[in-house]
N, C-alpha and C positions, 0 to 999 in steps of 0.2 A: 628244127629241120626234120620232115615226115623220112625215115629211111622207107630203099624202095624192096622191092620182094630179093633180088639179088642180093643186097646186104643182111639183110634178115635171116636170107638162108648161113652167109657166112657169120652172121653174130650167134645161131642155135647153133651151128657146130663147135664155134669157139664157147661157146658158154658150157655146152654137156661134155667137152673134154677138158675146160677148166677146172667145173668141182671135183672131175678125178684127178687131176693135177693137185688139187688141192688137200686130195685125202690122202693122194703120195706125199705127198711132200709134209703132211702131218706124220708120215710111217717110214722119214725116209730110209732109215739107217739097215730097214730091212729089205730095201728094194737090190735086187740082183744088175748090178753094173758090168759093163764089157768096155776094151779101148777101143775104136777106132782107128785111133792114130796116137803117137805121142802126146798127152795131156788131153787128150780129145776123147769124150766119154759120151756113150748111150745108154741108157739104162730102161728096164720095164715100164717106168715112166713115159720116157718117149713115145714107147713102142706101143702106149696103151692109148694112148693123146691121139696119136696119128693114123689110130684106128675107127678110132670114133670118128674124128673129123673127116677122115676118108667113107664112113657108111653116111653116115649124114648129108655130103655134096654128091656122093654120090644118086642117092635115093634122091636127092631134089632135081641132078642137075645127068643123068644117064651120059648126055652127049658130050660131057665137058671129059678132057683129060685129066690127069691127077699127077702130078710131081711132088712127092714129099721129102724131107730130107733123111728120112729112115727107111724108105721099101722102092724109093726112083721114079720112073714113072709108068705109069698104066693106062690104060684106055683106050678109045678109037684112035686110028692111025690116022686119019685127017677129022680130028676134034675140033668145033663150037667155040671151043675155050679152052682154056686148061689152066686148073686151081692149082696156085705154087704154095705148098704149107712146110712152115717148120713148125712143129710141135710144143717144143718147148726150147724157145729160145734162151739161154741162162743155164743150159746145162748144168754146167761146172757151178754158180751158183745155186742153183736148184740142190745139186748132189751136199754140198756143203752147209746147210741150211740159212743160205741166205736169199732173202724175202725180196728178188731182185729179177724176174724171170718173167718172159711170156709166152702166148700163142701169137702166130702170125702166119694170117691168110690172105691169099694176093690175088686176084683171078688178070688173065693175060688172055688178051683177043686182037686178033690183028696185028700181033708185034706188040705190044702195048701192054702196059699196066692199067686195067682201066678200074675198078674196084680194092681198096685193103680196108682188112681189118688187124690191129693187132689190140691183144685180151689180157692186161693185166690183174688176173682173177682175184689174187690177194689185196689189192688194194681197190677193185672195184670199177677200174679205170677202161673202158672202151675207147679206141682211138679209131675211129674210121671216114671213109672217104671214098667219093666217086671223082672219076672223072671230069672235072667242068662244074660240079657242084661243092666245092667247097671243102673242108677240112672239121673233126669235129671230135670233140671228147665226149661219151657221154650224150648229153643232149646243147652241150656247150659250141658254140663256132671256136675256132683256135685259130689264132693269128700267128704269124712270125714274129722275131724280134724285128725292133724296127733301130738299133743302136748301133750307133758308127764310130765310135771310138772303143779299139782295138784293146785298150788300156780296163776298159769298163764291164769288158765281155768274158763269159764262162765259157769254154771248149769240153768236147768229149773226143774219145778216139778209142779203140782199141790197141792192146798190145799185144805183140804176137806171143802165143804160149811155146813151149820147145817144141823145135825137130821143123818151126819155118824160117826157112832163109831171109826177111826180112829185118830183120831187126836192128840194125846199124840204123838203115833208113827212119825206121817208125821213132828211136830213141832221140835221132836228130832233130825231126821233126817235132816229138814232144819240147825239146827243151829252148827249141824254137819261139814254139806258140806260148809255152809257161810264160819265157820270161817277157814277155809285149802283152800278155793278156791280162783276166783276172784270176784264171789259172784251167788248168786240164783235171777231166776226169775220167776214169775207166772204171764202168761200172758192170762191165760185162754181159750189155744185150745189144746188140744192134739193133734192133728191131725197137727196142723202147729207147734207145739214144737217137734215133727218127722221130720216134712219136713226141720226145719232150724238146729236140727241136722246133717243133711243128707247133707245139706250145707255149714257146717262148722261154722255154725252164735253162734251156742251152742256148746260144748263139751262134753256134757252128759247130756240126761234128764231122771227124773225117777219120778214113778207114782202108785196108789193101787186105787183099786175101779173102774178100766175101762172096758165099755161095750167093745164088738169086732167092733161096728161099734165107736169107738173112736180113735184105737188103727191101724184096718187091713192093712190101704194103707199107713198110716206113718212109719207102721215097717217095712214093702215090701221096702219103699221108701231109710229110712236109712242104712238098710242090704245089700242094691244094690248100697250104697254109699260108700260100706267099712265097716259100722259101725257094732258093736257085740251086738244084740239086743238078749237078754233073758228074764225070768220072774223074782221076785224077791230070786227063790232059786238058781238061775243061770244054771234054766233047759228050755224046751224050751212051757212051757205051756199058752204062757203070756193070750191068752182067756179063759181056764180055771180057771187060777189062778188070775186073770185080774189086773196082774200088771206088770211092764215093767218098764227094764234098758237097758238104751242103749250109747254105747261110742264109741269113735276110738277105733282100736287094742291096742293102746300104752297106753292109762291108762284105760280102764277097770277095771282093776284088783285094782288098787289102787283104784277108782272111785267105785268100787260094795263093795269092804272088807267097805270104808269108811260108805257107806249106810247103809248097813244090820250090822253092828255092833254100832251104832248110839245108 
């Protein structure tokens, strides 16, 4: 699949803050870290990702907005567009040196997700997507699972770090799906637990508590893979309501009844 000038711009932004992601994350132990929140970290890293990818859409794309997860948003007051980036998704994995982290850029027009990219730079992995054309790793098409028994199937989800109130919910839930599945995993991206849905590598993941620059170019990603991405009432609010399920057609339904009744 020929990618078109819109994504090209977003796969040079994700590539020239990749390899500094990548040379952070070779130097991490000396990069200057701050909290956010309880267990919730930023660090030079971020701040360096999100700078690059912020000159780079910008210079391509003047009229678009810019929403990042490090600096908010910027731009004209009635925007074109407006690019939703999280920089480096995997933070906390990232700070720890684990090889488990991405970029993730989402462009939104009309209400809508119509373009992502998410950039797994250490592993080499490109996962993107338009609108109405398809879903793609690479230069690969990426299909959904296509598997209906609930018994046969691998899950992902996040779990909440300290100081959020959900966590009764998210643990019920896990022990839910564990024991009806092939089992759950928390691998600590949102953005790449979208993209290896979208793959086939997972068979449903689901999620509460998600910013839009977590969630935008993974759900694009998965829904243009086949997959049925909703919010957790099985409407389609997932940034308002900032949670997300998502599966093949074929279980769904057993995979969302199983969640939200947990």
């Amino acid at each position: 699949m020929r990618r078109s000038a819109l994504i090209n711009v977003m796969v040079k932004a994700a590539d020239k803050a990749g390899r500094q992601l990548v040379r952070d994350f070779g130097d991490v132990e000396h990069l200057t870290v701050s909290r956010k929140g309880p267990a919730d970290f930023v660090s030079q890293a971020d701040r360096r990702a999100e700078g690059i990818i912020y000159e780079v859409l910008q210079e391509a794309r003047p009229e678009f907005a810019f929403f990042g997860e490090e600096s908010g948003q910027t731009g004209p007051e009635e925007p074109e567009g407006r690019w939703i980036v999280d920089p480096l998704d995997g933070t906390t994995n990232f700070l720890h040196g684990l090889p488990h982290w991405a970029i993730s850029i989402a462009l939104e027009q009309a209400g809508g997700i119509v373009a992502g990219v998410v950039f797994d730079p250490l592993k080499d992995e490109l996962f993107w997507a338009e609108r109405g054309h398809g879903a793609y790793v690479n230069s690969r098409q990426l299909r959904i699972s296509r598997k209906e028994d609930l018994t046969e199937s691998l899950f992902a989800t996040g779990m909440p770090f300290k100081g959020r109130g959900d966590q009764d919910t998210t643990m019920a839930e896990i022990e839910k799906v564990a024991f009806a599945s092939a089992g759950v995993r928390r691998f600590g991206s949102a953005a790449l637990d979208l993209a290896y849905v979208a793959a086939g590598r997972y068979d449903g993941y689901w999620e509460r508590g998600l910013a839009a620059w977590d969630i935008a170019a993974g759900a694009l990603i998965a829904n243009e893979a086949g997959g049925r991405v909703t919010d957790l009432n099985g409407g389609e609010k997932i940034v308002s309501d900032r949670s997300i399920i998502v599966a093949g057609p074929m279980i769904y339904d057993q995979f969302f009844n199983l969640v939200t009744k947990a």
